[in-house]
C-alpha positions as CSV (number, residue, x, y, z in Angstrom):
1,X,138.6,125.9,90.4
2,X,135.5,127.8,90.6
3,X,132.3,126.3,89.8
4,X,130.3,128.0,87.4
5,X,126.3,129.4,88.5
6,X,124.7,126.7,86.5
7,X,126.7,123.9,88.4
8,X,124.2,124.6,91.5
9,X,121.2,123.1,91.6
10,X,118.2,126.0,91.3
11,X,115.3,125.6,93.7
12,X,112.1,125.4,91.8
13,X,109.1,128.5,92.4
14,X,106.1,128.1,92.3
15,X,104.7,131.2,90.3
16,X,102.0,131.0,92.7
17,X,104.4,132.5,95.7
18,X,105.6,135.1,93.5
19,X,102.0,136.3,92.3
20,X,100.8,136.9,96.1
21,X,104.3,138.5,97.0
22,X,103.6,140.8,93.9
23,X,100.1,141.5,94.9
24,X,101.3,142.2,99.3
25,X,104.1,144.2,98.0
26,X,101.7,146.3,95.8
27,X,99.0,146.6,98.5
28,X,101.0,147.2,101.3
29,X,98.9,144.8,103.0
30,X,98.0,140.6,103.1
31,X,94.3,140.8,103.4
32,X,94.0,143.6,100.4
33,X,96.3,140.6,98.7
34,X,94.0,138.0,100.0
35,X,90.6,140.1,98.3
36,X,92.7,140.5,94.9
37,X,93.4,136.7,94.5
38,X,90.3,135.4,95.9
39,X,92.3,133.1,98.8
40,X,92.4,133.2,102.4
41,X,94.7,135.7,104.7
42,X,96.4,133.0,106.0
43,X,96.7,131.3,102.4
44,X,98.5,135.3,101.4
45,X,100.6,135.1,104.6
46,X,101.5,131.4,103.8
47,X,102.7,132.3,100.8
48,X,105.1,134.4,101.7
49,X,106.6,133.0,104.5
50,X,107.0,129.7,102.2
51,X,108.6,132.4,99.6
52,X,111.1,133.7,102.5
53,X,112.2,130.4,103.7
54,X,112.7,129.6,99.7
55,X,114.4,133.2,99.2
56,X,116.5,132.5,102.6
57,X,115.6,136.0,103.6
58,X,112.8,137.9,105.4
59,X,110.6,140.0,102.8
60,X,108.1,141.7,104.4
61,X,107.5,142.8,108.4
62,X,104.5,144.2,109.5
63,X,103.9,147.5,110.9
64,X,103.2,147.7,114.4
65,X,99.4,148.0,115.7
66,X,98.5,147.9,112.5
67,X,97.7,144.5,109.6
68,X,99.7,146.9,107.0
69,X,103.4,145.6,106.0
70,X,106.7,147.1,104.6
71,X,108.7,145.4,102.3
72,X,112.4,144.6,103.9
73,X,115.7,145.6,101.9
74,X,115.5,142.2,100.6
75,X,111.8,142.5,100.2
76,X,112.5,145.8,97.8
77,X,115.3,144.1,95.9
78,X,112.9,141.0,95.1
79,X,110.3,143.4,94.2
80,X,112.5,145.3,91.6
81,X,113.8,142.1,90.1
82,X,110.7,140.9,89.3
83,X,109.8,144.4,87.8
84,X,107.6,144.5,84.5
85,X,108.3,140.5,84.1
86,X,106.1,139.3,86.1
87,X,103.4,141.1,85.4
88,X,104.2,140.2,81.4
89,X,104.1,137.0,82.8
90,X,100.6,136.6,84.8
91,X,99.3,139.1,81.5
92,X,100.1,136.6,79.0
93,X,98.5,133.8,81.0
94,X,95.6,135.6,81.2
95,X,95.8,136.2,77.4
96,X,95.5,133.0,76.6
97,X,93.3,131.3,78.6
98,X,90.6,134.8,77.3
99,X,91.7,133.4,73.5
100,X,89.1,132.6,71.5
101,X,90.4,128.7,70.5
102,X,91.6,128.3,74.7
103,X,91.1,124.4,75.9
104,X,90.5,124.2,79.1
105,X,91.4,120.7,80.7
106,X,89.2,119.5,83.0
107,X,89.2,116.0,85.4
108,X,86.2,114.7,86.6
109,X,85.4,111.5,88.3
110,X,83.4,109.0,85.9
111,X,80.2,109.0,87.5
112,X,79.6,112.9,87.6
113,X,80.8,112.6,84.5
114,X,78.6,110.0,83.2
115,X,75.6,111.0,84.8
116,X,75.5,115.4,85.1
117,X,78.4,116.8,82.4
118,X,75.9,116.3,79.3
119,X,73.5,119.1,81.4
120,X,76.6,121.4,82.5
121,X,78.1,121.3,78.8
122,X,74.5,122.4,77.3
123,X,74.2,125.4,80.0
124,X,78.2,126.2,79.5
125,X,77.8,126.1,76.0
126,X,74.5,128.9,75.9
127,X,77.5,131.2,77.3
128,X,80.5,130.2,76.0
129,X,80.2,128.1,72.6
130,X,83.6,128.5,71.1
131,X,86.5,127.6,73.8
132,X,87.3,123.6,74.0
133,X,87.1,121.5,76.7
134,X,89.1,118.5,77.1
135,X,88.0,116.2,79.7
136,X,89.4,113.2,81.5
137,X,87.5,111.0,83.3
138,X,89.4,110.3,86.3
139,X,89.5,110.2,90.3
140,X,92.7,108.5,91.9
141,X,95.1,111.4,89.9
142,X,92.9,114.9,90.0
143,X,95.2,115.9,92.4
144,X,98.5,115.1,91.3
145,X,97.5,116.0,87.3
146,X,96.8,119.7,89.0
147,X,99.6,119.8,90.8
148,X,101.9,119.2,87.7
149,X,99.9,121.4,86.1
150,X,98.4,118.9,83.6
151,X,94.9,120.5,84.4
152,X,93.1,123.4,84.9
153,X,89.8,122.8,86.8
154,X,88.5,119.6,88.4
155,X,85.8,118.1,89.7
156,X,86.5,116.2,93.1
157,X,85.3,114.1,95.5
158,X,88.7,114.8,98.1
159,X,89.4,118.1,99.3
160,X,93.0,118.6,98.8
161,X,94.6,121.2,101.1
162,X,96.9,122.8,98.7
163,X,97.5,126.6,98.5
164,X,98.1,126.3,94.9
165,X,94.2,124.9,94.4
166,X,91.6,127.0,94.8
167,X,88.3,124.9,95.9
168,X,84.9,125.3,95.6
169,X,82.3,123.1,97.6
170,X,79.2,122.1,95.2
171,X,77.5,119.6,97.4
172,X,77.3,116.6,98.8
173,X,75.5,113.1,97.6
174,X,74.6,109.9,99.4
175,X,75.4,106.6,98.7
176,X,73.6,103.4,98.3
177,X,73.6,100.2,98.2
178,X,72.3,98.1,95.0
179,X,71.8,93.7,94.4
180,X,70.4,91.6,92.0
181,X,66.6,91.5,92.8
182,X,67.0,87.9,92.1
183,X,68.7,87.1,95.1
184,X,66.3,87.7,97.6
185,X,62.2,87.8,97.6
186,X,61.6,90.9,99.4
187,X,63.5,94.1,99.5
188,X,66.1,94.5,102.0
189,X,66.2,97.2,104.5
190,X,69.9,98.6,105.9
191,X,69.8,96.6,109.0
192,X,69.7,93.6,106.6
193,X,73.0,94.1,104.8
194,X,75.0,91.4,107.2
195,X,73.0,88.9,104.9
196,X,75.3,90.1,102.1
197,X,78.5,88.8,104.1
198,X,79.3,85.7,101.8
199,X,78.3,87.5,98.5
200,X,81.0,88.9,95.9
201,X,81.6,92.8,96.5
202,X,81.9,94.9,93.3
203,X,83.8,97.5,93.9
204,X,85.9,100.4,92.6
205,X,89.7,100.3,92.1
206,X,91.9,101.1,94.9
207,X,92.1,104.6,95.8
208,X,88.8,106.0,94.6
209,X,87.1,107.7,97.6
210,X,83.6,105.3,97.2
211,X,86.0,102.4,97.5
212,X,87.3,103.1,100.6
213,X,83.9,104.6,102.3
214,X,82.4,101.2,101.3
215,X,84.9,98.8,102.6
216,X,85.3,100.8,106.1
217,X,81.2,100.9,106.5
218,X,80.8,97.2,105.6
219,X,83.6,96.0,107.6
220,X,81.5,97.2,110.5
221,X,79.0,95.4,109.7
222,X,80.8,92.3,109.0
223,X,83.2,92.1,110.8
224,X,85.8,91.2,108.5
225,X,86.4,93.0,104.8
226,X,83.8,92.3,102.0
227,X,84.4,90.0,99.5
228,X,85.6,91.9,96.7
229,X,85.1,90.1,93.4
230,X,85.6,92.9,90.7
231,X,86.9,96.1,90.7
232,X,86.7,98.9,88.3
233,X,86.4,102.6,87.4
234,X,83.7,103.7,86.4
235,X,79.4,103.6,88.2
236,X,78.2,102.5,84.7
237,X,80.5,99.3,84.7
238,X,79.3,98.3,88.3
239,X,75.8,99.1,87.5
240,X,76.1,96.4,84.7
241,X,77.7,94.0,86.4
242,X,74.8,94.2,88.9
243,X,71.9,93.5,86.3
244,X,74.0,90.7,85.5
245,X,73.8,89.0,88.8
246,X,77.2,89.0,89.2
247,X,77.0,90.9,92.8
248,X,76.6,93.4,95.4
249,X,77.8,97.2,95.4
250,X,77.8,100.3,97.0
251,X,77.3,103.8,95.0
252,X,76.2,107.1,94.2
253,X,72.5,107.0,95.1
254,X,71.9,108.3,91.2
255,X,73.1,105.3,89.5
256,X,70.1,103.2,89.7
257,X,66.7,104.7,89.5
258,X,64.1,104.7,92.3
259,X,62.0,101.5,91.3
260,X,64.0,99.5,89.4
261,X,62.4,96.1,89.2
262,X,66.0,94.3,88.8
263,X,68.2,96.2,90.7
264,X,66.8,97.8,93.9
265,X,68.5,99.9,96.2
266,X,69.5,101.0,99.5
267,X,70.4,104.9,101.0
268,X,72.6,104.4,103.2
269,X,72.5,106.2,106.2
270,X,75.1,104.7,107.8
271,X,77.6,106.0,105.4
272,X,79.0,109.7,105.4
273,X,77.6,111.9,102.3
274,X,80.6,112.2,99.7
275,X,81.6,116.2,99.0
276,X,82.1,117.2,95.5
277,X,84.0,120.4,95.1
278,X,85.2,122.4,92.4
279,X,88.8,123.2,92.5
280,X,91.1,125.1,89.7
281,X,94.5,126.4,89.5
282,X,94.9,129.2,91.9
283,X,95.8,131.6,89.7
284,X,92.8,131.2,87.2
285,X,90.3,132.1,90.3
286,X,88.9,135.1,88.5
287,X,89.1,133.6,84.9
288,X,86.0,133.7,83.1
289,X,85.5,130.7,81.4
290,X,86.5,128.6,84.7
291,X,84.0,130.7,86.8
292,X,81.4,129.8,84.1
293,X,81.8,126.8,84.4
294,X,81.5,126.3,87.9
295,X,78.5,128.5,87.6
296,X,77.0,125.1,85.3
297,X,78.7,122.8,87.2
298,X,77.0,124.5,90.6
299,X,73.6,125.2,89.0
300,X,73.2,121.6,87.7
301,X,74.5,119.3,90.4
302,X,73.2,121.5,93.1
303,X,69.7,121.4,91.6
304,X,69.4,117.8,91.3
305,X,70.8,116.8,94.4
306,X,69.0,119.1,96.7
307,X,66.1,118.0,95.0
308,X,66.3,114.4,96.3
């Protein structure tokens, strides 16, 4: 008996693959495609070579001496499938992320958020003071929630490598290292840190990119791993437990203020600076509330930092 079409297993698309293909077969070209979508040549090209493979056919071949293509057989017959739907499609996504009520769902680590999003939301907001943003304060899953397409835009401290994320490098920060004034009566310099050996580490949970930087630098210096007493998610929680006397950490050199009688701090210099970047769905690149808001998210990170 035959089986019927729905009895085979359909491979999943990711409209991403289809958008460039529309956009090369259009152009006649992948670095007219590249321009239109705001991605690489080699992201274009990428695309759809991972759309042939998908499609089990070749689509386009290039014309020779010259970066122009030509769409195959196959390549025509894909294009003329596709016809007027796909540009519904890509239309009425752009529709509704220009409406007037949009929410735009953002992830951002808990410390940027804490400390800068109270700045980027008033200087968003001179701009654009009707569409909603949704936040979730975040790190470990940015990159899986954008994968599945649970968010829109977020702010990172990992680049991800994914053709489907477009992202954006802000800056960098440093990172320091904070104790209970208490323990000590003088201030401790970063050659002085071994003296921490036997003291409870504070620490973020497992995963976050802090975490990991702080365990691989003080290992070093130990040699063995720190003794990690508490972990949590979030710079403000540490920073507590700190003032509390409860123990040692390591974070973003913003989180205690220059001075402070109780808590002091160290830069480290022996730690690499943590990136932040700005990534968003690929196909929102030129969207105009997500380029605003990297505009804030730039201007106010950016001035602060480079300012240190």
């Amino acid at each position: 008996m035959g089986s019927r079409p729905d009895d085979h297993p359909r491979k999943k698309i990711d409209i991403s693959l289809l958008q460039t293909f529309h956009h090369v077969a259009r152009s006649g070209s992948f670095s007219a495609a590249a321009r239109e979508l705001n991605i690489s040549y080699q992201s274009a090209a990428n695309h759809v070579r991972r759309l042939e493979q998908m499609y089990g056919a070749k689509l386009v071949e290039a014309e020779k001496g010259s970066r122009l293509i030509h769409l195959t057989p196959q390549g025509k017959a894909l294009r003329a499938s596709l016809g007027r739907e796909l540009e519904t499609i890509l239309s009425r996504i752009s529709v509704l992320m220009h409406d007037v009520r949009t929410v735009l769902r953002v992830g951002v680590p808990q410390a940027l958020f804490h400390h800068f999003f109270a700045r980027v939301l008033a200087e968003f907001r001179q701009r654009d003071p009707d569409i909603e943003l949704s936040f979730f304060e975040r790190d470990t899953i940015l990159e899986e929630m954008m994968l599945e397409g649970s968010l829109d835009v977020c702010i990172s401290e990992r680049h991800f490598g994914d053709s489907v994320i477009t992202q954006h490098l802000i800056c960098e920060y440093r990172l320091s290292l904070i104790y209970p004034q208490a323990w000590f009566d003088r201030t401790l310099t970063e050659s002085e840190i071994g003296l921490l050996i036997d003291r409870p580490f504070i620490s973020y949970e497992p995963g976050q990119t802090i975490r990991s930087r702080s365990l691989d630098f003080l290992s070093g210096i130990f040699g063995q791993e720190p003794n990690i007493s508490t972990s949590t998610s979030g710079s403000t929680s540490i920073a507590n437990l700190i003032k509390a006397g409860l123990g040692y950490a390591i974070v973003p050199q913003w989180c205690v203020p220059d001075g402070d009688r109780h808590v002091p701090k160290i830069i480290l210099d022996g730690v690499k600076p943590v990136k932040i970047y700005y990534g968003n769905s690929a196909f929102l690149e030129n969207n105009e509330y997500v380029t605003a808001l990297y505009e804030a998210c730039r201007n106010v990170i950016l001035t602060e930092l480079e300012g240190d």
